[in-house]
Structures are given as structure tokens and as C-alpha cells.
N, C-alpha and C positions, 0 to 999 in steps of 0.2 A: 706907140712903143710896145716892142712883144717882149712879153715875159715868160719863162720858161723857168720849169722845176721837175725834176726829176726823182720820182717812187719808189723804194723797193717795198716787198712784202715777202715774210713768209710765214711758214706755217704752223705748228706745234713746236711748240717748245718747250721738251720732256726730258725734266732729269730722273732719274731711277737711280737705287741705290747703289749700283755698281758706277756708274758715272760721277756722283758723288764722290765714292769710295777712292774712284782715281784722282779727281781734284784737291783731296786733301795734301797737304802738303808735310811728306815725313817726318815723324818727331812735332809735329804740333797740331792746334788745334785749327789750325786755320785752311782755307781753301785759296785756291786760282782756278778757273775758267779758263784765264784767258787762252793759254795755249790748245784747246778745245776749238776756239772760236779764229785761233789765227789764222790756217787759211783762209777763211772767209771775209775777216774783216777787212781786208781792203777793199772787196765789192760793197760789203753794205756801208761802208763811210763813200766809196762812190755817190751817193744818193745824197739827194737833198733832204729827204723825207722818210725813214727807215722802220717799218711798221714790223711787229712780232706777235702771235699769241700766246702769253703766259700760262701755260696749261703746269701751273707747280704754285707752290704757297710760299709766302715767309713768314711761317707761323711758328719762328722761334725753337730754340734748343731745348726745351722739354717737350716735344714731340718728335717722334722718329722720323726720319729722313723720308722713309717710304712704310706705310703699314700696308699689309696686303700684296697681293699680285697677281695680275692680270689676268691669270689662271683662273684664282678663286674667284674673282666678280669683280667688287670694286678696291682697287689700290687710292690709297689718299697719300697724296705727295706734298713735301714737304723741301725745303732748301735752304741751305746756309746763306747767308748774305748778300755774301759776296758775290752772286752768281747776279745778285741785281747790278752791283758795282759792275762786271766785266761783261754785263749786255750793253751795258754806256757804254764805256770803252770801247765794245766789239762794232761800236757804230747804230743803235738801234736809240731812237728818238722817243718812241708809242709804244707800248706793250700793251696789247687787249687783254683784260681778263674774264670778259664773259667765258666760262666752257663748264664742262660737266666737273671739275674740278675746283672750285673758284670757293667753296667750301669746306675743301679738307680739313682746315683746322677751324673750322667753326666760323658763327661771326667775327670773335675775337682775332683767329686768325685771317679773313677775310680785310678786316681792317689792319691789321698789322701790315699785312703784304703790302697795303696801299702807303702806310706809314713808310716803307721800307724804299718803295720806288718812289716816293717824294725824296727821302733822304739823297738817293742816289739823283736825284735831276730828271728820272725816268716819268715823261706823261703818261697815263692812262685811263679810261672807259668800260665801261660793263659793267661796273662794278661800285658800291660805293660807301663813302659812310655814315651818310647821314639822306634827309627828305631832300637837302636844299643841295648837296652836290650831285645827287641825281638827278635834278630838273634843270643844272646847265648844260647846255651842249657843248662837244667837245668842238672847239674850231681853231684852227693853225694858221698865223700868217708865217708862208714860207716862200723868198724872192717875190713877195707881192700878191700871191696867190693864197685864196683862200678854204683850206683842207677843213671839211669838217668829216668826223668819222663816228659813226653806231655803230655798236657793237650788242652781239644776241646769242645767248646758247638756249640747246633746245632743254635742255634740263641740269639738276647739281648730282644726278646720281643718289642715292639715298641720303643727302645729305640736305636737309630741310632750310628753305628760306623761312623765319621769322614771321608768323603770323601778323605781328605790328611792324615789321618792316617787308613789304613786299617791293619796296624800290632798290634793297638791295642789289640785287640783281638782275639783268635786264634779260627777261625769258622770248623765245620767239611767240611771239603774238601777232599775227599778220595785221589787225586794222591797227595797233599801236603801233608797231614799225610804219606801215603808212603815215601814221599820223607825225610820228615822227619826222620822216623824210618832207615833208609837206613843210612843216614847222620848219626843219632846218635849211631847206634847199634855198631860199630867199637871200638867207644868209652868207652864202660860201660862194668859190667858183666850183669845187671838184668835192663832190659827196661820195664819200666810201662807205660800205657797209660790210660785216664783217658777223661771219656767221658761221658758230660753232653747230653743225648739223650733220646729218647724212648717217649711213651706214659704215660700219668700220671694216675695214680691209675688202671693200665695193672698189671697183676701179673706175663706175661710171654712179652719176647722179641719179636719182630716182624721179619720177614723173614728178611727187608730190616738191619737192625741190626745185626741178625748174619752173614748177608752176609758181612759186614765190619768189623765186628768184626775178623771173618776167614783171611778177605784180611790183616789185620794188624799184625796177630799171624802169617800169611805166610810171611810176610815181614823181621820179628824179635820182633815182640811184645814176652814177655815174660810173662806179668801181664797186663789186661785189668781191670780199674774199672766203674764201669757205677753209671749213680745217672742221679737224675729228674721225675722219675714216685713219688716218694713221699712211697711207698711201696717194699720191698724187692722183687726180683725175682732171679732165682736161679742162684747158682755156679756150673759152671762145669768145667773139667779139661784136657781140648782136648790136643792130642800128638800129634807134628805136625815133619812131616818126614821131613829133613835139605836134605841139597843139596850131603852131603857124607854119603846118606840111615841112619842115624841114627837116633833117635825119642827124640823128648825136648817135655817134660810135660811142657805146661802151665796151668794159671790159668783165669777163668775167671767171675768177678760176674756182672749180668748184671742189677742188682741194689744192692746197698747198706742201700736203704730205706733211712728215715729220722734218723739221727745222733739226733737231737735233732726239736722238735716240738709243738705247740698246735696238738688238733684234726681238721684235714682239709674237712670238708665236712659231718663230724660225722662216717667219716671211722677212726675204731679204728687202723688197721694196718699201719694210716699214724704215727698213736704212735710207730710205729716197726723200730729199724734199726737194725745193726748188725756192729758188730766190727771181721773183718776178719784177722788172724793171717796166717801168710805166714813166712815156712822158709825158706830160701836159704843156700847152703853151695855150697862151691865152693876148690879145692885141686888145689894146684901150678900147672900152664901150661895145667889146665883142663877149658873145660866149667863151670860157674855156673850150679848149677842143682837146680828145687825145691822140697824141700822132703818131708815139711807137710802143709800143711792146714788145720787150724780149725777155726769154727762161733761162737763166742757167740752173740746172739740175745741180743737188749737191746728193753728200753721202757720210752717215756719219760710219767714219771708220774704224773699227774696235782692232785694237794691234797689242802686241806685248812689248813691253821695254825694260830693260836691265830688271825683267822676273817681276814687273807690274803689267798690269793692263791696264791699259790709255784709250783716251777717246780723243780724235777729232774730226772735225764738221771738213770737207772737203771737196771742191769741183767735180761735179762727177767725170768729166772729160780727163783733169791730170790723174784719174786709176786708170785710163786706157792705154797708157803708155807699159803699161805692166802687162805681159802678154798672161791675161788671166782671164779664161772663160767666167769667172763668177762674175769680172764687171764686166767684162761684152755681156751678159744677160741684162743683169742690172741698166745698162745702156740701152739695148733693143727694146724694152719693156718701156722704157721711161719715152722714146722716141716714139713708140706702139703710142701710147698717152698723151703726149703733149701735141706730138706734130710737128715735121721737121720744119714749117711754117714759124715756129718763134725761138727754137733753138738756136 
């Protein structure tokens, strides 16, 4: 009997205080998303399996929304609720929070954000709050198949893990992540790994990168996803020879760009992410295999309305009907990067 489950993944997911600002909702204190997330939501409920990186906090309403900015060095982000509520909604199952943010509001805030996607039904990884939930592994039975996913950033930014808790947070360590993958790959049919690294606003990965990247897909990585340049860089699909001469198609994107965004420095392509669909099928007493992968590019779009400014996350193909040079760039540039191979 063949089983099959269907992946998405995407990549940062950044509110700033103008994004914020828009979601409130006039005359109160309260927020929505969801209309931020509507056109998207019906590809990511498409999936069986709907993977995000949480790069924002929910470290509660005495702290600010956003302190800092991007300018000055480091911004520590911050988010009302409800933004955990309407990524449920919006169809997103896993939220990774390893990344260089995963500290803004301290440990305190650290655990609260996990407090928060528990309340809302949201899973999540990289992160944790105690010795003993960092030593489980994360594993998903989904149609029969079984997901397990790490997650790793390369740092908290100047915001310090806890000298008595250093499992907090899961840093990249290349013989731990081995170790990891090793540990966990016995377990699972489809191992993902997910990793907050790279250069930001680079369009292509750096040697030191694919060299780990390689080292984890030889380990049993089966699905690598990358995030933190702020800009997409490309999927490829290396087949890596097994120990009984046989060849396993992975997958690999080594940025996902921004999920959702202002514009970061007046780079439009920080407006770019992409929502990556991955299939897996797997037949009784067989390996999983993967058998398709496709991109849709998205764009988060900043518009005004009745003398507000609004955000929402949108297909980068429905702006092309708009006869607008700014997204044919945004377009040529995204297809420059991905390859018209999985668009």
C-alpha cells in the first residue's frame, strides 16, 4: 500500500511594528492577521504538513512590539497573540523557533512564546523549556508517514543563552547535529532539518554552508530548509549515494526568503519568499522516496486603504497581471534564483 503526504515550508516570518500597527483592529485593543495571510491560506492548508519559522516572540504586552531597528544593529521583536492564533488558522501545523531572535524577550519570553503556541495547538522545535523537552525529538505521524524535524540557529544575536541552561536553544554545532540526525533517522521515514544561517541579503549560499549542508544530507538529512538572509536563494536537489550503493533524492532550499515582511533596507526582494511544496510517497517495507517539488514565490504586499496601510502575503504571479515594472523585476529576479525548473 503507497502512502503519500504532501510538505509545505516557508521561510521567515517577521512582523515589525508597522505590520503590527496594521493588524490592530480600530477602537481596540485587539489584533487580526488573518487577512494578512488570506491569500496564501489556501495553498498552505493545501499541504498535509505546513512548516514556518517563527523569527518574532510572544513575550507579552509589557514589552514593545519592536525595540530597535534594523538600522541600528539588533531589533528584538515582539507580537501580540493572536498572530499565533491566525498562523493556525492560516494553515501552518510547526513553527520552528530556533533563529537569531528566539530571545528577544529573554528566557522568560522565550518560554512564554512556547506557552503561547501550545495554547493555540501550534507544534514547535529549537527551542525549549526545560532539560527534559529538549532531549525529545520532534516526530509527526502524518497519513502514515513519519516527519521528524531539527531545527538550528547560528546564534541569539546579543541576547545570551543561560549559562545553566544551554539546551535552551539549539545552536549550530555540526558533530551535535550529526549526532543528532543519526539518533533520529532510525526513527522517522522523512528527516527535515532546518537551519537558521547564511549571510543576509546574499542571493547565493556560501562554501562554509554547503559544506554542512552536504555533511547533514550524508548523515540522513533528507529535507534541509534554510532562512535568515531575508532573500530567497536557490533549491537544489542533490542525490546522495547510501551505504547499500543506492541513490536518495534530497531536497535542498538554502533560503526560503521572508514569509512575511516590511521592505528591509529598500531591498524589494526582502518582499520575496516562497512557499515550497514537497512530496513524499513511501510503499510498505520501502524507503520513503521524494517525488516532487514545486515553488510558488510569494510577496508581501504593502498597499494603503481607506488612509491605512495594510499588509498582505500574496502569489507573486497574481501582481503580474498588474502591468507594473516593479513586479516583472521582482519576478525576473525570483526566476534568476529559483529556476524555472520548479516554478
Amino acid at each position: 500500500m503507497k502512502k503519500k503526504v504532501t510538505i509545505a515550508a516557508v521561510g521567515d516570518i517577521l512582523m515589525w511594528k508597522s505590520q503590527i500597527a496594521a493588524a490592530q483592529i480600530p477602537g481596540t485593543r485587539q489584533f487580526s492577521f488573518a487577512e494578512q495571510f488570506a491569500p496564501v491560506a489556501g495553498l498552505l492548508k493545501r499541504a498535509d504538513f505546513t512548516i514556518g519559522n517563527l523569527e518574532t516572540t510572544f513575550s507579552g504586552t509589557k514589552q514593545p512590539y519592536q525595540i530597535g531597528s534594523f538600522r541600528a544593529g539588533y531589533p528584538r521583536f515582539n507580537c501580540p497573540d493572536e498572530l499565533a492564533r491566525d498562523l493556525k488558522q492560516a494553515g501552518f501545523q510547526l513553527l520552528t523557533t530556533a533563529n537569531n531572535h528566539c530571545l528577544d524577550g529573554g528566557p522568560k519570553g522565550l518560554a512564554r512564546t512556547l506557552d503561547v503556541l501550545d495554547q493555540y495547538q501550534l507544534d514547535h522545535t529549537g527551542t525549549y523549556r526545560n532539560k527534559l523537552e529538549a532531549q525529545l525529538p520532534y516526530i509527526k505521524l502524518v497519513k502514515g508517514i513519519r516527519i521528524g524535524v531539527l531545527a538550528y540557529t547560528y546564534g541569539t544575536n546579543k541576547q545570551k543563552i543561560p549559562a545553566d541552561a544551554p539546551w535552551m536553544v539549539n545552536l549550530l554545532h555540526r558533530n551535535r547535529m550529526e549526532a543528532d540526525i543519526l539518533k533520529l533517522r532510525p526513527l522517522v521515514d522523512v528527516l527535515i532539518v532546518s537551519l537558521h544561517f547564511g549571510i543576509e541579503f546574499r542571493y547565493t549560499p556560501t562554501l562554509r554552508q554547503r559544506i554542512l549542508v552536504q555533511a547533514l544530507l550524508d548523515r540522513g538529512a533528507d529535507i534541509v530548509l534554510g532562512a535568515h538572509p531575508h532573500v530567497l536563494q536557490p533549491v537544489v536537489t542533490p542525490m546522495i549515494r547510501q551505504k547499500n550503493n543506492q541513490l536518495r533524492k534530497t531536497a535542498v532550499a538554502y533560503s526560503l526568503g521572508n514569509f512575511s515582511s516590511e521592505p528591509m533596507l529598500n531591498i524589494q526582494q526582502s518582499q520575496c519568499g516562497a512557499i515550497l511544496f514537497l512530496t513524499i510517497e513511501k510503499e510498505d517495507g520501502r524507503q520513503a522516496e521524494l517525488t516532487q517539488i514545486s515553488v510558488v514565490p510569494t510577496y508581501t504586499q504593502r498597499f494603503s486603504r481607506k488612509g491605512r496601510i495594510a499588509y498582505r502575503i500574496v502569489p507573486l504571479r497574481a501582481l503580474l497581471q498588474k502591468p507594473s515594472p516593479y513586479y516583472q523585476r521582482a519576478w525576473g529576479r525570483v526566476k534568476q534564483i529559483i529556476g524555472k525548473r520548479y516554478l
